[in-house]
DOLUMKOL-613971 format. One record per residue (C-alpha): residue number from 1; residue in three letters; x, y, z. Coordinates in pm, whole numbers. Example, Ala and Ser with C-alpha at 12.3 -4.5 7.8 and 13.67 -1.06 7.14 Angstrom:
BEGIN
<pt><num>1</num><residu>Ala</residu><px>1230</px><py>-450</py><pz>780</pz></pt>
<pt><num>2</num><residu>Ser</residu><px>1367</px><py>-106</py><pz>714</pz></pt>
REM end
This chain:
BEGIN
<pt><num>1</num><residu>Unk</residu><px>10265</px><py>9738</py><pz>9704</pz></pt>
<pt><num>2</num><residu>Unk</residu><px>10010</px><py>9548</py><pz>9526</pz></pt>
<pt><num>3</num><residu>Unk</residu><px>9623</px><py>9636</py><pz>9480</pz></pt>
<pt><num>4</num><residu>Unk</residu><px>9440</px><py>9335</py><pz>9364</pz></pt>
<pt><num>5</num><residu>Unk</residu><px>9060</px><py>9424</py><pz>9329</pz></pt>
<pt><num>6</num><residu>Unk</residu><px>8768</px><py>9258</py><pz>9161</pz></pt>
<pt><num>7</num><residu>Unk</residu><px>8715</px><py>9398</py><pz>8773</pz></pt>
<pt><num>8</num><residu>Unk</residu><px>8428</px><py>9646</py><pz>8778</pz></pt>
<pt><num>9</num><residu>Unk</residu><px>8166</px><py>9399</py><pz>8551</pz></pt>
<pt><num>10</num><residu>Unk</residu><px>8239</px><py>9107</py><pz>8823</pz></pt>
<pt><num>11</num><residu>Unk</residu><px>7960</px><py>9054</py><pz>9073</pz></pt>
<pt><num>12</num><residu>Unk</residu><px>8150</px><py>9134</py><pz>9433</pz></pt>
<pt><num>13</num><residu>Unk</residu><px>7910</px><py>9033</py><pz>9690</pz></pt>
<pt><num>14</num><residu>Unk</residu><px>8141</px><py>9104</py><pz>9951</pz></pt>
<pt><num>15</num><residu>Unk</residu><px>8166</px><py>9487</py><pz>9831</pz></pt>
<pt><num>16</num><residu>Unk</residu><px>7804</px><py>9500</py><pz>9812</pz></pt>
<pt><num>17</num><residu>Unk</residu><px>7743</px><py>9371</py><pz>10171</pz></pt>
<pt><num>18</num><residu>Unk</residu><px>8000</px><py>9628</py><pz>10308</pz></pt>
<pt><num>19</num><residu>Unk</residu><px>7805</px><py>9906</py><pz>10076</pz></pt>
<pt><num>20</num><residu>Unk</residu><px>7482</px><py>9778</py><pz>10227</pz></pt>
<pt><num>21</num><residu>Unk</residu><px>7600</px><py>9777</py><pz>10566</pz></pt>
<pt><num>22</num><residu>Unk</residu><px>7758</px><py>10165</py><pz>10535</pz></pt>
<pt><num>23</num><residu>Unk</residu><px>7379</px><py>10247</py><pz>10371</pz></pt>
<pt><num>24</num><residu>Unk</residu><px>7240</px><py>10113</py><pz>10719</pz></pt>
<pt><num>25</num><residu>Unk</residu><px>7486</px><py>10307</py><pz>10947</pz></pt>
<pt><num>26</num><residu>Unk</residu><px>7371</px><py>10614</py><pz>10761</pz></pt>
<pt><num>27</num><residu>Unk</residu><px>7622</px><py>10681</py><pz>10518</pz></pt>
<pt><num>28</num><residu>Unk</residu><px>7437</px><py>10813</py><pz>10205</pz></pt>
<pt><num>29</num><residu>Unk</residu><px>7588</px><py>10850</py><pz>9817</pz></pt>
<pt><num>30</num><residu>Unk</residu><px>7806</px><py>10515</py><pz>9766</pz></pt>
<pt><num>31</num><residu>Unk</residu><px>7781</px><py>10387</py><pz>9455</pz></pt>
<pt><num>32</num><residu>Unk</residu><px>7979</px><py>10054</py><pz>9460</pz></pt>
<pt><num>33</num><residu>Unk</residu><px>8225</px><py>9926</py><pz>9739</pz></pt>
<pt><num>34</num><residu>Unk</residu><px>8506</px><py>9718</py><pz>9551</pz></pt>
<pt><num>35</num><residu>Unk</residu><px>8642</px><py>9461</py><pz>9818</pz></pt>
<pt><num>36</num><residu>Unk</residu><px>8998</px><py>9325</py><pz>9708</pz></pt>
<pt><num>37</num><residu>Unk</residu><px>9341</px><py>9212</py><pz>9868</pz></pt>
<pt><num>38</num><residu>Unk</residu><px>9653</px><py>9420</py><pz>9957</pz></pt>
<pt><num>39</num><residu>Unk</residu><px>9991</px><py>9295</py><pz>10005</pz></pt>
<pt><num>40</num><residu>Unk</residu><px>10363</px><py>9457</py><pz>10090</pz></pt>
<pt><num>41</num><residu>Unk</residu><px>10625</px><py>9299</py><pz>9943</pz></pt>
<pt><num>42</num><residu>Unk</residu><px>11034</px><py>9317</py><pz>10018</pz></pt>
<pt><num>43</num><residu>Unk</residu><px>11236</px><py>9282</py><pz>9756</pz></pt>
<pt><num>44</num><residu>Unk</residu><px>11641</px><py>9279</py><pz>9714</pz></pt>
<pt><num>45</num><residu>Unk</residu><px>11637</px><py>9345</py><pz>9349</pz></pt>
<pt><num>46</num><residu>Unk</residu><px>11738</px><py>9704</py><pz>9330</pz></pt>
<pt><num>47</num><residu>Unk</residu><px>11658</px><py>9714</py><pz>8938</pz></pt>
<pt><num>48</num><residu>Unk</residu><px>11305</px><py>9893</py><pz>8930</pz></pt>
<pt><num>49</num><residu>Unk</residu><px>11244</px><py>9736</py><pz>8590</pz></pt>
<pt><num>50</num><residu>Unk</residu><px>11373</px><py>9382</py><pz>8665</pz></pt>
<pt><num>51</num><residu>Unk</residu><px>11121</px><py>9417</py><pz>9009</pz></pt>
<pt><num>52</num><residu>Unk</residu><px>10856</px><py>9515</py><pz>8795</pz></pt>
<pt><num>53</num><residu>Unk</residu><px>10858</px><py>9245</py><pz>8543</pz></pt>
<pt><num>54</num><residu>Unk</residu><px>10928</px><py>9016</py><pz>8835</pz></pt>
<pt><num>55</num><residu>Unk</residu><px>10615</px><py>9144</py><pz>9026</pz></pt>
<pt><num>56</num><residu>Unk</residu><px>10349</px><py>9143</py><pz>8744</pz></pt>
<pt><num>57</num><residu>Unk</residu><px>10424</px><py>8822</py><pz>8592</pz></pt>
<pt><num>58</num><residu>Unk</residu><px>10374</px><py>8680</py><pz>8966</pz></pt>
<pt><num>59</num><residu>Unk</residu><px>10066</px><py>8864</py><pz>8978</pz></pt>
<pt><num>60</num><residu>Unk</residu><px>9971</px><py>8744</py><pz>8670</pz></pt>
<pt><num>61</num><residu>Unk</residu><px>9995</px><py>8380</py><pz>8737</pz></pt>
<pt><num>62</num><residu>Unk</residu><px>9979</px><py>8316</py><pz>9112</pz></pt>
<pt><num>63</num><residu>Unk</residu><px>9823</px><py>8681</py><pz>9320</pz></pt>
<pt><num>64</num><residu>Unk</residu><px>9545</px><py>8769</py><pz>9139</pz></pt>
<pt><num>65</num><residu>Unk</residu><px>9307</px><py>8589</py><pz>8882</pz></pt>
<pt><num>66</num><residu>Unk</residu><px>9350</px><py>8805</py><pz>8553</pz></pt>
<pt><num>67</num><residu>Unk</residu><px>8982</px><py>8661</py><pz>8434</pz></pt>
<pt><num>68</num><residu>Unk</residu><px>8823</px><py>8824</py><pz>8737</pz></pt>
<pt><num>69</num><residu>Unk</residu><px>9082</px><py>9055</py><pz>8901</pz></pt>
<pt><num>70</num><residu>Unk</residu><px>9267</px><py>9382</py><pz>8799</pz></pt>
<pt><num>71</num><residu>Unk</residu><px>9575</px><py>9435</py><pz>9006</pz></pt>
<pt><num>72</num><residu>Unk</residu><px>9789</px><py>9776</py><pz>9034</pz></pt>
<pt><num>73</num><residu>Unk</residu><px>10150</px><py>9784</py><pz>9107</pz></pt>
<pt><num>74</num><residu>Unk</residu><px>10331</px><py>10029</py><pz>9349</pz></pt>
<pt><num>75</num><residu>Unk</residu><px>10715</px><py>10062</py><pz>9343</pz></pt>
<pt><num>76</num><residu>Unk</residu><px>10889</px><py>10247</py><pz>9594</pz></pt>
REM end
């Protein structure tokens, strides 16, 4: 599992119109609403290690933008 979401000091208009919109429907106390992308991906590599070198260095360069984007990864 991967858990791209914009870094906290990046303006994320998207997250602030969902925040906005939950404000209107009544729900009170949100501080910030982080939008971001989540993907599932299948892997044969039964290494954990190898997997997650594999998996950051693709997030690195091609999922996420590192300038603007933090990204978690979740092995199972």
């Amino acid at each position: 599992r991967i858990i791209i979401t914009p870094k906290k000091v990046v303006l994320d208009p998207q997250g602030k119109t969902v925040q906005q919109a939950l404000e209107h429907m009544g729900y009170r106390g949100i501080a910030a609403v982080h939008v971001g992308k989540y993907l599932e991906i299948e892997l044969t590599e039964n290494d954990q290690e190898v997997a997650r070198k594999w998996l950051d260095a693709a997030c690195h360069k091609f999922l996420s933008n590192p300038v603007i984007e933090d990204y978690t990864l979740q092995i199972e």
